[in-house]
Each structure stands twice: as structure tokens, then as C-alpha cells.
N, CA, C and O atoms as a GROMACS GRO file, in nm:
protein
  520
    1UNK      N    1   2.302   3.009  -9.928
    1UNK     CA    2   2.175   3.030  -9.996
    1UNK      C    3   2.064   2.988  -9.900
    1UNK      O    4   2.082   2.901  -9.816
    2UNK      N    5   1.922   3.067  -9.919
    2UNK     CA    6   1.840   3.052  -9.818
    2UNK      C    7   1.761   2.991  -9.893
    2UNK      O    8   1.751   3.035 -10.008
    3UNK      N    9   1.655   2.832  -9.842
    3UNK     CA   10   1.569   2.781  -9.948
    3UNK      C   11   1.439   2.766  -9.874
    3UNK      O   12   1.452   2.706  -9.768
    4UNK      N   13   1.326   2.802  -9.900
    4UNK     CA   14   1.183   2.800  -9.800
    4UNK      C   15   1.171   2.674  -9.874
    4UNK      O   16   1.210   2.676  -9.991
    5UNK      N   17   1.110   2.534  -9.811
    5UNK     CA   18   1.051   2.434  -9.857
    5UNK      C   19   0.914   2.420  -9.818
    5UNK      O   20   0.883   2.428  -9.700
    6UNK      N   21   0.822   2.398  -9.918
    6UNK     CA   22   0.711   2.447  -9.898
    6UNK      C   23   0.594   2.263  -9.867
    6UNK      O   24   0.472   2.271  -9.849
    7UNK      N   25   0.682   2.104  -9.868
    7UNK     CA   26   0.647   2.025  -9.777
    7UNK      C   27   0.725   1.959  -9.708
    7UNK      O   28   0.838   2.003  -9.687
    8UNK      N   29   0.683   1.840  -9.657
    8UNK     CA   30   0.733   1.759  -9.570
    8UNK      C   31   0.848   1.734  -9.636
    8UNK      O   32   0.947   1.806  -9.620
    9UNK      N   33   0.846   1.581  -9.755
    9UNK     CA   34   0.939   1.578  -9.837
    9UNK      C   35   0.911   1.628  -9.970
    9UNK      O   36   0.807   1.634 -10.035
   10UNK      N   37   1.030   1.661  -9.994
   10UNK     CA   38   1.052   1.734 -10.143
   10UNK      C   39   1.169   1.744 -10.222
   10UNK      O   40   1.255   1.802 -10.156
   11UNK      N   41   1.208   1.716 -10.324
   11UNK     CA   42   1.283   1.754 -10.376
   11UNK      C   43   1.331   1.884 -10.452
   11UNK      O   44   1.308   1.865 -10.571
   12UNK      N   45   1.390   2.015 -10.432
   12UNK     CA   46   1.408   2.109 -10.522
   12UNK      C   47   1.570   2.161 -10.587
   12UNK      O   48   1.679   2.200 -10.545
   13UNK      N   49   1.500   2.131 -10.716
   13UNK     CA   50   1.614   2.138 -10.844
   13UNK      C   51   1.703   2.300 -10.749
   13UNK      O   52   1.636   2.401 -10.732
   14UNK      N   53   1.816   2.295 -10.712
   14UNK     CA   54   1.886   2.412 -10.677
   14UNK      C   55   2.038   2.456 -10.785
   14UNK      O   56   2.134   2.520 -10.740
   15UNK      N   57   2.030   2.423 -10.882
   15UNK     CA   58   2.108   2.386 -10.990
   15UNK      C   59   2.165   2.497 -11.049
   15UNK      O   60   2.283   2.507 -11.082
   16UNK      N   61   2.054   2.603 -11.065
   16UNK     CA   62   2.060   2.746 -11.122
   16UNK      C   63   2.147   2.827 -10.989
   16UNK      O   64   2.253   2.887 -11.003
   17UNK      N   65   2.085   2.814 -10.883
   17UNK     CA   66   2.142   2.919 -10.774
   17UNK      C   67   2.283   2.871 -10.755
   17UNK      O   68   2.352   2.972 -10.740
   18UNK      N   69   2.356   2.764 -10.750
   18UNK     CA   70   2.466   2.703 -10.720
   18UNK      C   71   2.570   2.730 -10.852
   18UNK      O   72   2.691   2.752 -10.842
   19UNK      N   73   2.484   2.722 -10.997
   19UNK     CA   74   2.561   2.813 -11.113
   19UNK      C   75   2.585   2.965 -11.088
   19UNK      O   76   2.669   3.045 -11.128
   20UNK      N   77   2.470   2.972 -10.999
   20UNK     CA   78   2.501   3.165 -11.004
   20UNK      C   79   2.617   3.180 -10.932
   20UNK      O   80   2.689   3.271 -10.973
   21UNK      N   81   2.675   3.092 -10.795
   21UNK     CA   82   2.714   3.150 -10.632
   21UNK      C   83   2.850   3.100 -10.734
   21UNK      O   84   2.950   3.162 -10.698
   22UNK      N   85   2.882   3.005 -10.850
   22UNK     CA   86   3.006   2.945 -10.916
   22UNK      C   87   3.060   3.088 -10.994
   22UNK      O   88   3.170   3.143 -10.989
   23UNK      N   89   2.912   3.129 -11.082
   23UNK     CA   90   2.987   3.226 -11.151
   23UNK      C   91   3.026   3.358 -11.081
   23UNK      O   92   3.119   3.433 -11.111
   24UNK      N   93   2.953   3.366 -11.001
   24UNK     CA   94   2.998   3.520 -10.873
   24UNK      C   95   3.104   3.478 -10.830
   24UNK      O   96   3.175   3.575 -10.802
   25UNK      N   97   3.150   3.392 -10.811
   25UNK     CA   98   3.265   3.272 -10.720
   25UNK      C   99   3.439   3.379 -10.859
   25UNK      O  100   3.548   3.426 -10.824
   26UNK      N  101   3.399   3.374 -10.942
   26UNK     CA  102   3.524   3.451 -11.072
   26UNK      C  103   3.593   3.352 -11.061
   26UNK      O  104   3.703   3.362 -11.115
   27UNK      N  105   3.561   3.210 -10.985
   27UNK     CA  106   3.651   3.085 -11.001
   27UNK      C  107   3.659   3.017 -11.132
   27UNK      O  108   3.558   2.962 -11.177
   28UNK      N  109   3.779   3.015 -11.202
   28UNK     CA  110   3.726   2.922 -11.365
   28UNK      C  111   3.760   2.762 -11.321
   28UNK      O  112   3.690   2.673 -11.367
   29UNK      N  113   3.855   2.737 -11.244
   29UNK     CA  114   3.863   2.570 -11.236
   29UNK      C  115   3.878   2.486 -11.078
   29UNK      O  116   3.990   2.456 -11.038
   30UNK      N  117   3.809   2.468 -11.033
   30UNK     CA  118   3.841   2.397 -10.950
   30UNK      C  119   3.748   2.287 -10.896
   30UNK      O  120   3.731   2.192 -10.972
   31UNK      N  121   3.682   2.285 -10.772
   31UNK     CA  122   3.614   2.273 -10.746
   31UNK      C  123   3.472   2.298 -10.645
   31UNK      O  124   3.510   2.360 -10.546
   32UNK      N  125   3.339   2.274 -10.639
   32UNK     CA  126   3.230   2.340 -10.592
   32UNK      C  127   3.161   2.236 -10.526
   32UNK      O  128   3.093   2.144 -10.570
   33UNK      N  129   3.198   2.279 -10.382
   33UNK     CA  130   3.094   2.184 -10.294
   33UNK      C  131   2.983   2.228 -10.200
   33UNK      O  132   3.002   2.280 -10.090
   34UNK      N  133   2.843   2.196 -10.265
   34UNK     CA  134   2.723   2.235 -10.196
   34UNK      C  135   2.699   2.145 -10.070
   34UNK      O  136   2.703   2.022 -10.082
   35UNK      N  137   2.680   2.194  -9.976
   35UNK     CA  138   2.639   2.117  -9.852
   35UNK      C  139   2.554   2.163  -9.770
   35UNK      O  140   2.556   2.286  -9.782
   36UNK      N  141   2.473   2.128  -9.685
   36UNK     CA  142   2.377   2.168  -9.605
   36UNK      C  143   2.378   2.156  -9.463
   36UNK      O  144   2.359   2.038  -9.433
   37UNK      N  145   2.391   2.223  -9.373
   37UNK     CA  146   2.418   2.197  -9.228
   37UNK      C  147   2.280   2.096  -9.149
   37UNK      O  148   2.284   2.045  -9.037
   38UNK      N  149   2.226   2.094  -9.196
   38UNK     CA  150   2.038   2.003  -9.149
   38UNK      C  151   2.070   1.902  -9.120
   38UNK      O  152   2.157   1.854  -9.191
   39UNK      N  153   2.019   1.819  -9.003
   39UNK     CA  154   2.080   1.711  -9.028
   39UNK      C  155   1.898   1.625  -9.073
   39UNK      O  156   1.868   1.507  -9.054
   40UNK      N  157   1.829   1.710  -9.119
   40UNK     CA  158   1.728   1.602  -9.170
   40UNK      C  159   1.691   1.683  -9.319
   40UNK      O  160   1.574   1.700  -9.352
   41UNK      N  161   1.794   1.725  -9.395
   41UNK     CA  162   1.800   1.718  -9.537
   41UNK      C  163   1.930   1.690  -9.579
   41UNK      O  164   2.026   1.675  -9.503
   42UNK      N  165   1.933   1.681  -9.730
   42UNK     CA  166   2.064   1.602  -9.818
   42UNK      C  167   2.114   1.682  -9.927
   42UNK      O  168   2.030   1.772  -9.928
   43UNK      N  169   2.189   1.707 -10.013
   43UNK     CA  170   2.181   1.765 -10.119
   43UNK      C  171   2.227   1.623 -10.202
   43UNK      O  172   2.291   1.544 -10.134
   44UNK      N  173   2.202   1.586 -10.331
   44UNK     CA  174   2.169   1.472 -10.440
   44UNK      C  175   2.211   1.578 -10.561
   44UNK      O  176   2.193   1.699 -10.572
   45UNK      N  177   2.277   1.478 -10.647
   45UNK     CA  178   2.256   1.478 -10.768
   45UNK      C  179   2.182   1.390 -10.837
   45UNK      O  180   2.191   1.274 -10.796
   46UNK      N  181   2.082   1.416 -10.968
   46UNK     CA  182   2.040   1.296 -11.023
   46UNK      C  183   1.934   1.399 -11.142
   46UNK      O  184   1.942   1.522 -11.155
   47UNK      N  185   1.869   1.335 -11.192
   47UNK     CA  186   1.820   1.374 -11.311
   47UNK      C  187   1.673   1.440 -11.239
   47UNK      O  188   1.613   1.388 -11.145
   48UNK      N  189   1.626   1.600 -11.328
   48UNK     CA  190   1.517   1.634 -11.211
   48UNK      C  191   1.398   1.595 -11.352
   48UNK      O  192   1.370   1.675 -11.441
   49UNK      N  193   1.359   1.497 -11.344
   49UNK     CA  194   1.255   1.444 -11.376
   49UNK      C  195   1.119   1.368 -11.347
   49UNK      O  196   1.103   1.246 -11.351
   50UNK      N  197   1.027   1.462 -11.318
   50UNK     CA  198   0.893   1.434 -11.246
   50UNK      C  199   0.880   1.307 -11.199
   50UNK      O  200   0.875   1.295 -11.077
   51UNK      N  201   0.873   1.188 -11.284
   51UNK     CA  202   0.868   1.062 -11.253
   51UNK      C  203   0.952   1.012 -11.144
   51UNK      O  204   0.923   0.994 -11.026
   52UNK      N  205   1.076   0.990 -11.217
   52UNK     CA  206   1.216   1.006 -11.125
   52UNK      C  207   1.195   1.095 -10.979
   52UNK      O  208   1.211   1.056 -10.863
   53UNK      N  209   1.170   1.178 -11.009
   53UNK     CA  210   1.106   1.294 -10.868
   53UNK      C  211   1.043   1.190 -10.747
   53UNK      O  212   1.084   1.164 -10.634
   54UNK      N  213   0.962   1.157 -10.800
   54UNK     CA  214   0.816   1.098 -10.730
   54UNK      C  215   0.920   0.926 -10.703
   54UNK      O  216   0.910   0.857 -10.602
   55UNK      N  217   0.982   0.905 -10.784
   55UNK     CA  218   1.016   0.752 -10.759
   55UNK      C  219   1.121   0.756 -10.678
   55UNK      O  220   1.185   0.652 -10.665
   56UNK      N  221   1.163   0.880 -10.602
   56UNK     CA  222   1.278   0.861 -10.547
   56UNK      C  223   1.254   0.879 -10.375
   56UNK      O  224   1.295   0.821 -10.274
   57UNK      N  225   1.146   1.014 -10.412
   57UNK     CA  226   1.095   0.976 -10.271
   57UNK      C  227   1.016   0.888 -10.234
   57UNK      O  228   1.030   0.855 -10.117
   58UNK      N  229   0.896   0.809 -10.323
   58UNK     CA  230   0.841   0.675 -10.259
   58UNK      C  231   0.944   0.603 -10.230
   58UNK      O  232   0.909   0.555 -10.122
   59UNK      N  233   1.078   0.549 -10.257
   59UNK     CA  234   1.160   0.520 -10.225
   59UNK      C  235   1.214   0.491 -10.135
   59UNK      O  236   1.252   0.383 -10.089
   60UNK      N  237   1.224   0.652 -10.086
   60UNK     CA  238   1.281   0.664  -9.936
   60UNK      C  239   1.201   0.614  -9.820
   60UNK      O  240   1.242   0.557  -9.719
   61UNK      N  241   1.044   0.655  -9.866
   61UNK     CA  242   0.944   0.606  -9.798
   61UNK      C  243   0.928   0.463  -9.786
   61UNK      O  244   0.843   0.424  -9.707
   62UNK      N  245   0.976   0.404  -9.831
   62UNK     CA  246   0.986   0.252  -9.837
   62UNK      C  247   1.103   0.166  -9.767
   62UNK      O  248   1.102   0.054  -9.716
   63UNK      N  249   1.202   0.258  -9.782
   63UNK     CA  250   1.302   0.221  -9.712
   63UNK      C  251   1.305   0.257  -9.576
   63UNK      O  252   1.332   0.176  -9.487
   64UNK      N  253   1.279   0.373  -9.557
   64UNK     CA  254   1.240   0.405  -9.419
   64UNK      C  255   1.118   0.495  -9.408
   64UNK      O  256   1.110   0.615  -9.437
   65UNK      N  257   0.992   0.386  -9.347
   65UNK     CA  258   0.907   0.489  -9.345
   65UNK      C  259   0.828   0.535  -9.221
   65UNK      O  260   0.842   0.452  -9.132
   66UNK      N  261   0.751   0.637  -9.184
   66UNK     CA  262   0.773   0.726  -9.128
   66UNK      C  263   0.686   0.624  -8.999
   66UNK      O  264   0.640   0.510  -8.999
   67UNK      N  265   0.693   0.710  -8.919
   67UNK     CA  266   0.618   0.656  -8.742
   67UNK      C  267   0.642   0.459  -8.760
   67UNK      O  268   0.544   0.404  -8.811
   68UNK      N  269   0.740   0.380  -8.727
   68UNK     CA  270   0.804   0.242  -8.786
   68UNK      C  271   0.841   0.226  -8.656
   68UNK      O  272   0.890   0.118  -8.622
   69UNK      N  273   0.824   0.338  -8.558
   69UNK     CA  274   0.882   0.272  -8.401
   69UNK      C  275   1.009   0.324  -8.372
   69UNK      O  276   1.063   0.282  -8.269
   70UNK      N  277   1.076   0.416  -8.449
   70UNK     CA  278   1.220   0.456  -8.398
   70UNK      C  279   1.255   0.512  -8.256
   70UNK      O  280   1.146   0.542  -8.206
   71UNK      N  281   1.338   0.536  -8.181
   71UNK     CA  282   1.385   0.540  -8.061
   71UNK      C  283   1.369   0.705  -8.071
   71UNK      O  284   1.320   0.780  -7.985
   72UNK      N  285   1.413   0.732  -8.175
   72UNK     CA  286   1.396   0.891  -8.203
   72UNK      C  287   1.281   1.007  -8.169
   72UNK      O  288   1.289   1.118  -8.117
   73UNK      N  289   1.152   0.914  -8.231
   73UNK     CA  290   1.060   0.972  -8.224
   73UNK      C  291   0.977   1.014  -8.156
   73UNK      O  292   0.892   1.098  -8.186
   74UNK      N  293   1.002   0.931  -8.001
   74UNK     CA  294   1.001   0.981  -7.884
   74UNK      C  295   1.053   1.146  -7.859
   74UNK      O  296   0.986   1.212  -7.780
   75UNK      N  297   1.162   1.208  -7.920
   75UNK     CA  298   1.180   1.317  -7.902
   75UNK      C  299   1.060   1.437  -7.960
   75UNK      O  300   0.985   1.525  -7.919
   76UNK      N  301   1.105   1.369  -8.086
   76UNK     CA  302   1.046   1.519  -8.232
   76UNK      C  303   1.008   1.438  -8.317
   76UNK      O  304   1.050   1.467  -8.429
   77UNK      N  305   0.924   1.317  -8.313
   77UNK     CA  306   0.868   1.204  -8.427
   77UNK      C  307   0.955   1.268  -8.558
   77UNK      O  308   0.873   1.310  -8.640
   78UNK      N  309   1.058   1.284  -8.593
   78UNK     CA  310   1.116   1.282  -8.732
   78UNK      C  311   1.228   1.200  -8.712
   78UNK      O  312   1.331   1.263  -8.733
   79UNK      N  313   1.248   1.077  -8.679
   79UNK     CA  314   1.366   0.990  -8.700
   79UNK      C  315   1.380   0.918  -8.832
   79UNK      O  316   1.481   0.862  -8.876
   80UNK      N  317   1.227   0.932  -8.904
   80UNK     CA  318   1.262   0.869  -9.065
   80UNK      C  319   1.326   0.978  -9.125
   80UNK      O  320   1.405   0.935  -9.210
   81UNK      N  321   1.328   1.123  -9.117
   81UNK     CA  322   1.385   1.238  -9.161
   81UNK      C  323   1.561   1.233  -9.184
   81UNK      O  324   1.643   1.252  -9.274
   82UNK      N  325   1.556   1.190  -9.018
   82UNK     CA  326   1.701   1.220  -8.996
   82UNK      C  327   1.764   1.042  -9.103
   82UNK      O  328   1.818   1.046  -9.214
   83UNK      N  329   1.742   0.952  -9.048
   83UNK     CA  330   1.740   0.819  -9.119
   83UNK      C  331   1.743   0.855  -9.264
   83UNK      O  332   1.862   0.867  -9.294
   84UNK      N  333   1.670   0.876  -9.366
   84UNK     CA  334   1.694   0.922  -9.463
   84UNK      C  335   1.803   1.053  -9.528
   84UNK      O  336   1.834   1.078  -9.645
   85UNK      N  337   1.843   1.121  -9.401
   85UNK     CA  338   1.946   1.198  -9.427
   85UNK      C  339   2.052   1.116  -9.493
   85UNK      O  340   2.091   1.132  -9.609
   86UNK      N  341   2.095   1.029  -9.410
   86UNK     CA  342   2.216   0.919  -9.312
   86UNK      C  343   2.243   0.879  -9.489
   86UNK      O  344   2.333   0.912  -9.565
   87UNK      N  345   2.119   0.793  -9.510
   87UNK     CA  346   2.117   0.764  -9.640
   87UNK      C  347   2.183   0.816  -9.773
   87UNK      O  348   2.247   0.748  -9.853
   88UNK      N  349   2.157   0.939  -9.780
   88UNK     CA  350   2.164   1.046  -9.871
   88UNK      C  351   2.266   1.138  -9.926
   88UNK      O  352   2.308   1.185 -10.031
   89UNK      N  353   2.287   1.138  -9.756
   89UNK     CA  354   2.413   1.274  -9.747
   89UNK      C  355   2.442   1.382  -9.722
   89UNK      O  356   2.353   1.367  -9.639
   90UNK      N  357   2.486   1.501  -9.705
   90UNK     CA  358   2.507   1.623  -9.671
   90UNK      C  359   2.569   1.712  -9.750
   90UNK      O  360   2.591   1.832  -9.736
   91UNK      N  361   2.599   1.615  -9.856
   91UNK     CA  362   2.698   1.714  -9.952
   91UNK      C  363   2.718   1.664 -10.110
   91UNK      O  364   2.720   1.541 -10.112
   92UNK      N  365   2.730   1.717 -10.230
   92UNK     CA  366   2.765   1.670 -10.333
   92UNK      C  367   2.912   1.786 -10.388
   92UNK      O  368   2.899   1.908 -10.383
   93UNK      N  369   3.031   1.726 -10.431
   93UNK     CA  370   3.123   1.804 -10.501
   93UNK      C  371   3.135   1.726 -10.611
   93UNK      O  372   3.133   1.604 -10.625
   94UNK      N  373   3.161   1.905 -10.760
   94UNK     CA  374   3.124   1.887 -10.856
   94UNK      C  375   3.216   1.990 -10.924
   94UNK      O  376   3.207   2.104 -10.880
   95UNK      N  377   3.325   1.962 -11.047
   95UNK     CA  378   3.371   1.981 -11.056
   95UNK      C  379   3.380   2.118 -11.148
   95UNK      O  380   3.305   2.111 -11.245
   96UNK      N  381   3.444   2.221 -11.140
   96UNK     CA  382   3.417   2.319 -11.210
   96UNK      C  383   3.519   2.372 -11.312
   96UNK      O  384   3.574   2.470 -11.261
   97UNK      N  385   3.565   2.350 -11.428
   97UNK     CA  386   3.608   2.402 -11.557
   97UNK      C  387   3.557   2.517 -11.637
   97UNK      O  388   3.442   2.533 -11.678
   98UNK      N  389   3.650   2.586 -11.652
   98UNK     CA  390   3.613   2.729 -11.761
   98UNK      C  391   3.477   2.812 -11.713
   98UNK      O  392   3.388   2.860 -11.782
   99UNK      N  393   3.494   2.810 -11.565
   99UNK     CA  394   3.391   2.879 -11.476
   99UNK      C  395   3.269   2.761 -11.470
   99UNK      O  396   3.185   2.796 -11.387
  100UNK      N  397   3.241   2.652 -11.523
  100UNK     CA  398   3.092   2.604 -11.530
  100UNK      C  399   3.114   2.480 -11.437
  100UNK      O  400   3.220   2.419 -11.420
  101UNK      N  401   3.005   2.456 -11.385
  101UNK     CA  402   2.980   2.356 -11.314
  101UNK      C  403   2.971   2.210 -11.439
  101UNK      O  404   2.881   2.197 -11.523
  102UNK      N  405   3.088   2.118 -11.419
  102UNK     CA  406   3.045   1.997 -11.513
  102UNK      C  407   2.985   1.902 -11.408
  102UNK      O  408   3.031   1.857 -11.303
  103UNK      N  409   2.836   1.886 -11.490
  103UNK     CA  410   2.708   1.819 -11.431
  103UNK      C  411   2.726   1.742 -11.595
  103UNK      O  412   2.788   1.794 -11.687
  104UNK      N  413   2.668   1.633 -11.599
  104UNK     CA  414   2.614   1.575 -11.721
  104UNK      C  415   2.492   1.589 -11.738
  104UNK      O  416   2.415   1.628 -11.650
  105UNK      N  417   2.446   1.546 -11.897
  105UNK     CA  418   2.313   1.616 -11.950
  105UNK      C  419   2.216   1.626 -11.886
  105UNK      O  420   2.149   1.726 -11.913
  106UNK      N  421   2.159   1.527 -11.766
  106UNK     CA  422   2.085   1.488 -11.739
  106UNK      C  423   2.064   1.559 -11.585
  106UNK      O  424   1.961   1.582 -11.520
  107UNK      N  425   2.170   1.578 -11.565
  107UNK     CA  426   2.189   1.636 -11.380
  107UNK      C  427   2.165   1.731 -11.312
  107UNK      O  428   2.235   1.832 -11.315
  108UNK      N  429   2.083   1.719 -11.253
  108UNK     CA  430   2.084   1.852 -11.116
  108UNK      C  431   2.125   1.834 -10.983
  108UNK      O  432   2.183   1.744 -10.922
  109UNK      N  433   2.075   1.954 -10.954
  109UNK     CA  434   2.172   1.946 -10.772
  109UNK      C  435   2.035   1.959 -10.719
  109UNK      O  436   1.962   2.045 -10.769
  110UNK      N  437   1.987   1.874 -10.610
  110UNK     CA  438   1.890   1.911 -10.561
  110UNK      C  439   1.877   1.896 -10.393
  110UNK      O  440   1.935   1.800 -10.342
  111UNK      N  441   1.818   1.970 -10.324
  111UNK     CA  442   1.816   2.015 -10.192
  111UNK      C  443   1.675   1.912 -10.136
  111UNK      O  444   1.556   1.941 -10.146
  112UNK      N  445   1.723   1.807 -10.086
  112UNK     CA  446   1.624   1.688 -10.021
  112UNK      C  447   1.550   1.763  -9.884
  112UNK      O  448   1.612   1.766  -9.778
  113UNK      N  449   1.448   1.808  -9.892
  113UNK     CA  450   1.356   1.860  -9.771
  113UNK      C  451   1.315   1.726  -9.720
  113UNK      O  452   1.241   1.668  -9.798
  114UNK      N  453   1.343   1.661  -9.610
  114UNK     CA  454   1.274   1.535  -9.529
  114UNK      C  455   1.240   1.580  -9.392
  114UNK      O  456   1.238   1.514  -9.289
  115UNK      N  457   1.217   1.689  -9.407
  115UNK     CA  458   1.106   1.671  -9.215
  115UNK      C  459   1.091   1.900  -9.250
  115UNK      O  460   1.134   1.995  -9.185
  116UNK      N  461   1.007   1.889  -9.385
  116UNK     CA  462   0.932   2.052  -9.368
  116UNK      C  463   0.818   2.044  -9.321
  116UNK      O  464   0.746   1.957  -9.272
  117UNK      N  465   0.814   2.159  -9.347
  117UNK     CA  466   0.863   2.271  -9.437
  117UNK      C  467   0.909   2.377  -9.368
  117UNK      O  468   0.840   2.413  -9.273
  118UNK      N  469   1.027   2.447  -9.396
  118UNK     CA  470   1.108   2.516  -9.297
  118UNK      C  471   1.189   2.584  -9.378
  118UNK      O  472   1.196   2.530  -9.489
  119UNK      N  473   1.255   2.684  -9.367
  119UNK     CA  474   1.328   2.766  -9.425
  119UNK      C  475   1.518   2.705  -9.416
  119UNK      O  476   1.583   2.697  -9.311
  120UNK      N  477   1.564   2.674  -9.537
  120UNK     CA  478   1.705   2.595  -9.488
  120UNK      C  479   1.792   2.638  -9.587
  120UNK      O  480   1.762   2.659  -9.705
  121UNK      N  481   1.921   2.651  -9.526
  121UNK     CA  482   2.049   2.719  -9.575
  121UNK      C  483   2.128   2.600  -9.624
  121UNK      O  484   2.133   2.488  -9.573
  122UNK      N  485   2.190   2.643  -9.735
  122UNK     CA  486   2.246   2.550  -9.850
  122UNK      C  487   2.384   2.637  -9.874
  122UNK      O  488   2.386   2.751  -9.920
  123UNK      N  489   2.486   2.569  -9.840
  123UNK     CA  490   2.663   2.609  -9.869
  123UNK      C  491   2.675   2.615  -9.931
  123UNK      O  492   2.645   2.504  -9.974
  124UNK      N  493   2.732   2.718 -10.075
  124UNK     CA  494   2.829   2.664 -10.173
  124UNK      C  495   2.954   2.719 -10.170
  124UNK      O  496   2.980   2.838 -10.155
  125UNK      N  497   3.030   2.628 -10.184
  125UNK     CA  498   3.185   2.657 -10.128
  125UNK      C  499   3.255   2.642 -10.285
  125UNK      O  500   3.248   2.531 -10.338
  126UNK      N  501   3.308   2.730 -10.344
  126UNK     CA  502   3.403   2.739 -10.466
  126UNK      C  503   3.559   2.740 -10.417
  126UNK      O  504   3.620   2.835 -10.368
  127UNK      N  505   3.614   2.583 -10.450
  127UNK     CA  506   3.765   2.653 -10.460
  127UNK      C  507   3.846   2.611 -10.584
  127UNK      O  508   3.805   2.538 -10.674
  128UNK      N  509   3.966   2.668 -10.576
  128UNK     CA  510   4.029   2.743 -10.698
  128UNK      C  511   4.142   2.610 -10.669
  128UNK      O  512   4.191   2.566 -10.564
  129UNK      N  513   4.159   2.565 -10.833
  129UNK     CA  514   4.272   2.471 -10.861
  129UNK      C  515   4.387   2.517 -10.888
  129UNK      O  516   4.485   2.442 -10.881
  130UNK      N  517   4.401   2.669 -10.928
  130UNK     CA  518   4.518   2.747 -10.983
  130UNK      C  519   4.554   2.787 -10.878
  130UNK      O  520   4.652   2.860 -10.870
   0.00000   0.00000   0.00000
């Protein structure tokens, strides 16, 4: 899947497209792992709620925040990018029954933009338990 991110950091709910690539997938049980080749974005699960939104990236910003002196940034000043990857991750697997992705009530899949806005490709890999 192709995703344009339209800032620096961002979070976007990718939840719907990853149900679509499951149900095109004619897989009913197994499992579905989204991953991202970037190494300065993440894919997350967690609840996509505005607040929550905003509290997750001040967050990151806090934990690592940006121009702090990294060795990195000498190259391409995005070493809090990649640093917050590290954090995060590259991948979430999620299990899939009777064709559907089981997420709980609250959950989405979301595609962590940390050094846009740039156009970035998102895996979803369906495999079959039968």
C-alpha cells in the first residue's frame, strides 16, 4: 500500500486499507502482518483518538527530541526520526479469524510518519493457518 504523509510527524489510522488487502487476501484464518520498510516510520497499534493522537506524539518528542546533538544528524538531521523508529517498531501482527482482522474495540493500525512528509509503502502480508 502506498501512503502520502502530509507532515513531519503524524499518525494515520491505516486500519480500513489493511481490512481491505485481508479481505482481497480470501484468507479466513490466520495471520496479518503490516510492516513498513522506512527505517524512520513504525506501524502501532493503539486507540485512534485525537487526544491520545496528540499525547503520543508529544511523547515521542519528549523522549527523543529533535536537533539534541545526535551523531546522526550530521548526515540528514533526522536521527530523532530514526531513534523513534527503534522505539516503536516496524511491524504489528494481528490475528485474523472468519476473514476479519481481530483488533479490540478500541484499536487501530496506524502508520507513524517521523521524518515527512514523503510518500511511504506499507506491507500487508496475509497468511493462511489452514
Amino acid at each position: 500500500m502506498e501512503i502520502r504523509t502530509v507532515k513531519r510527524t503524524e499518525l494515520i489510522d491505516i486500519t480500513d486499507m489493511v481490512r481491505k488487502e485481508v479481505a482481497d487476501s480470501g484468507i479466513l484464518n490466520g495471520i496479518c502482518v503490516v510492516s513498513t520498510k522506512h527505517t524512520t516510520t513504525s506501524v502501532i497499534v493503539n486507540e485512534n483518538e485525537s487526544g491520545l493522537v496528540s499525547d503520543i506524539l508529544k511523547m515521542l518528542e519528549k523522549l527523543v527530541p529533535s536537533h539534541a546533538g545526535y551523531a546522526h544528524d550530521r548526515i540528514d538531521n533526522n536521527a530523532d526520526s530514526h531513534l523513534k523508529a527503534v522505539l516503536l517498531g516496524s511491524s504489528e501482527m494481528i490475528p485474523v479469524v472468519n476473514g476479519t482482522l481481530v483488533l479490540g474495540t478500541w484499536q487501530s493500525i496506524f502508520l507513524a510518519e517521523l521524518d515527512g512528509p514523503r510518500t511511504r509503502d506499507v506491507t500487508v502480508t496475509v497468511i493462511s493457518s489452514e
